[in-house]
N, C-alpha and C positions, 0 to 999 in steps of 0.2 A: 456523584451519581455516575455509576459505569453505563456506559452504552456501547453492547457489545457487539462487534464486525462479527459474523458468523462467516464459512469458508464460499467465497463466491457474493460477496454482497461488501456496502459501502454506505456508510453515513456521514453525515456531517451534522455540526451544532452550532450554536452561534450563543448555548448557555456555559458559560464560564466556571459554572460547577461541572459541568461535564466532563468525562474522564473517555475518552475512546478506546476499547482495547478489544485487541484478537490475538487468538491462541493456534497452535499448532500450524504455525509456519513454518512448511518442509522447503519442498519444491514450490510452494506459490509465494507469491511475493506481496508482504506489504506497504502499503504509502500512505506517509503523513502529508497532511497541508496544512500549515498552521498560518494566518494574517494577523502579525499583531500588534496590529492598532487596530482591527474590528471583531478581533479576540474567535472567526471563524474557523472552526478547526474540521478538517476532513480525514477519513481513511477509508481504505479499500484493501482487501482481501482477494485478488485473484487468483485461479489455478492455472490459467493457460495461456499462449501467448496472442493466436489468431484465433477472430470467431468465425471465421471459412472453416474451422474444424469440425464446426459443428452450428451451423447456421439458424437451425429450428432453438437449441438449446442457445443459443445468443439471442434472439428474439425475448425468449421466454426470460432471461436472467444475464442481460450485457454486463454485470460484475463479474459474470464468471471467467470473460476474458481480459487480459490487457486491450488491446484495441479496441474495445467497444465501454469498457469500463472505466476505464483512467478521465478520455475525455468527459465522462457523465460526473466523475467524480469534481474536476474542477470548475465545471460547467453552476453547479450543485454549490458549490463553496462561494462562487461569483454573483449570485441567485440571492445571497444570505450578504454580501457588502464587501467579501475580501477580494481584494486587487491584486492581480500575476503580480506585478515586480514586487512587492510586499515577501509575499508567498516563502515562507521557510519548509524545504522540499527533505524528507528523510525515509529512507529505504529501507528495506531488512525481507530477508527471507533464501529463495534462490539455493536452495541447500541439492545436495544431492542425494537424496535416502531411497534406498530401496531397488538402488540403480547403479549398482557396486562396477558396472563394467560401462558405464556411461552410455548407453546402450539409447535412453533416450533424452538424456538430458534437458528435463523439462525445465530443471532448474536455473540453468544456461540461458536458454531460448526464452524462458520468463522476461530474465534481466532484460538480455538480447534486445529482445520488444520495447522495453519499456524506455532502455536510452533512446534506441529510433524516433518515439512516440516523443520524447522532452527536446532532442536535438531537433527535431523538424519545426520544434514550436517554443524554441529558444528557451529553453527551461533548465534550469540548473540543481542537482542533487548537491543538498546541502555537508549531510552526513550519511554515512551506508554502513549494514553489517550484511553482507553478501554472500552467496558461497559455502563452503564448509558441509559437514557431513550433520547437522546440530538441526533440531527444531525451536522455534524462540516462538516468544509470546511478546508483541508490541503493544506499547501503549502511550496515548497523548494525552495531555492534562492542558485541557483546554482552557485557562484562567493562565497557565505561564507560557505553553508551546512546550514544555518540558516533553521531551518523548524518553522511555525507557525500553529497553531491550531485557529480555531475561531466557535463559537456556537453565539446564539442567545445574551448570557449576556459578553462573554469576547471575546479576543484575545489575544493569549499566546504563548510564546516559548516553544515547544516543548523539 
């Protein structure tokens, strides 16, 4: 059963048939949480890095930034029985598109955020596909923690 991360938003499942997956990761970045010994598996879809950017739309949708999103995300997976040290952490997105002169490298600033956000709270990235000029489509398979990656030319284990 897919249960799908739309751009800006973040679930978790604790059902074993569940399959997590998001599409059209440019510039926003996605994250896995997977706990498996309570088979809890999490992701989020954000686009931006601070919610000072925009404060009223943080309020109304804290997925749509890393600082306000990430913690809700594992907050949310802890909520359902999975435990940090457990926690298999895996990244992907952070692309540069549409921003051929680097001009605002959202993509960057994404990451950027998001290691501050695990370094300050001792969290470690398991696997990454980061960077690049590519949009990918993430996905988790909640019964193994299997996470997949797929762009235009492959599909890959994360």
């Amino acid at each position: 059963m897919d249960i799908v991360v739309d751009i800006a938003d973040l679930k978790v499942s604790k059902d074993p048939k569940a399959t997590l997956i998001t599409h059209s990761l440019g510039s926003c970045i996605g994250v896995t949480i997977w706990d498996p010994e309570t088979k809890v598996g999490g992701m989020i879809h954000y686009m931006l890095p601070e919610s000072s950017l925009a404060p009223e739309k943080a309020k109304l949708n804290p997925a749509m930034f890393a600082d306000s999103g990430v913690p809700i995300l594992f907050r949310s997976a802890y909520e359902l029985g999975a435990v940090k040290k457990r926690l298999i952490i895996k990244v992907a997105g952070g692309s540069q598109l549409l921003d051929d002169n680097g001009t605002f490298n959202i993509g960057k600033r994404n990451y950027i955020m998001l290691r501050k956000i695990f370094w300050k709270n001792g969290i470690l990235i398991t696997s990454e596909d980061v960077g690049g000029s590519i949009s990918r489509t993430l996905r988790l398979d909640n019964a193994t923690g299997r996470v997949t990656i797929r762009n235009r030319q492959q599909e890959r284990e994360l």
